[in-house]
N, C-alpha and C positions, 0 to 999 in steps of 0.2 A: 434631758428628757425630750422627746418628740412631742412636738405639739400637734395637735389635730389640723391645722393649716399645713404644716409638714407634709400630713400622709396625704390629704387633700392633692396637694405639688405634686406627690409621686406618683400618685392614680391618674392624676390629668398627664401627667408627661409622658407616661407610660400608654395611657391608653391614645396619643399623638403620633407615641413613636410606631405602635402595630397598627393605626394608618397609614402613617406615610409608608412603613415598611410591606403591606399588601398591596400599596399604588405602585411602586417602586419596584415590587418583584412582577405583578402584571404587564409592566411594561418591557422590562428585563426577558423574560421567561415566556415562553411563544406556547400558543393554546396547544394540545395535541391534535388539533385537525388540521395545523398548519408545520406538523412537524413532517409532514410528507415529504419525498423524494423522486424526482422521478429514475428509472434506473431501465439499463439498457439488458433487453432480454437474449440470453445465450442461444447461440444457435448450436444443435442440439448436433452432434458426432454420427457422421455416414459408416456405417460397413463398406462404402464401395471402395475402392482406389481407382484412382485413371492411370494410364498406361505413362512411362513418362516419355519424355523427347526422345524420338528417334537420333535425334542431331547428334545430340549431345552423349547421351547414351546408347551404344553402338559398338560391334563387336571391333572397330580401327579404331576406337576411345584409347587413349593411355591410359595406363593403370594406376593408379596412384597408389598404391601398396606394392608395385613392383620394389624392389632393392636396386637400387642404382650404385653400381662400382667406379670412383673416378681413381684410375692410377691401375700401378702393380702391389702397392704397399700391402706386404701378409705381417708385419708386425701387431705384435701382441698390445707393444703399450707404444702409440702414439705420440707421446710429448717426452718420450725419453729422449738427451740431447746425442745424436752419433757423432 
């Protein structure tokens, strides 16, 4: 049987443990006015373009999509042994 000192134990324990545990998450757990952030703002996209480097881009530029040919070789498959 439970005695009345019993339930007495459980109501006092119980009602120690939801203080500690309200002290305990206060301090744990950050207010919402200090959950701020500060955050870096975007800098927003130009329609213009600039022109680009004359130096560099220039109609004596090499092509880099040109096909460059090293040799005579017109065979089909490459690593067959002759």
């Amino acid at each position: 049987m439970i005695k009345q000192g019993d339930i007495a134990m459980i109501v006092l324990v119980t009602a120690i443990s939801l203080v500690v545990a309200y002290l305990v998450s206060g301090v744990l757990i950050n207010s919402p006015d200090s959950r701020s952030t500060p955050v870096e703002i975007a800098i927003p996209i130009s329609a213009e373009f600039a022109e680009p480097d004359p130096e560099i881009f220039n109609d004596n530029a090499i092509n880099p999509t040109e096909l460059i040919k090293i040799g005579d070789a017109n065979t089909t498959s490459p690593f067959q042994g002759n």
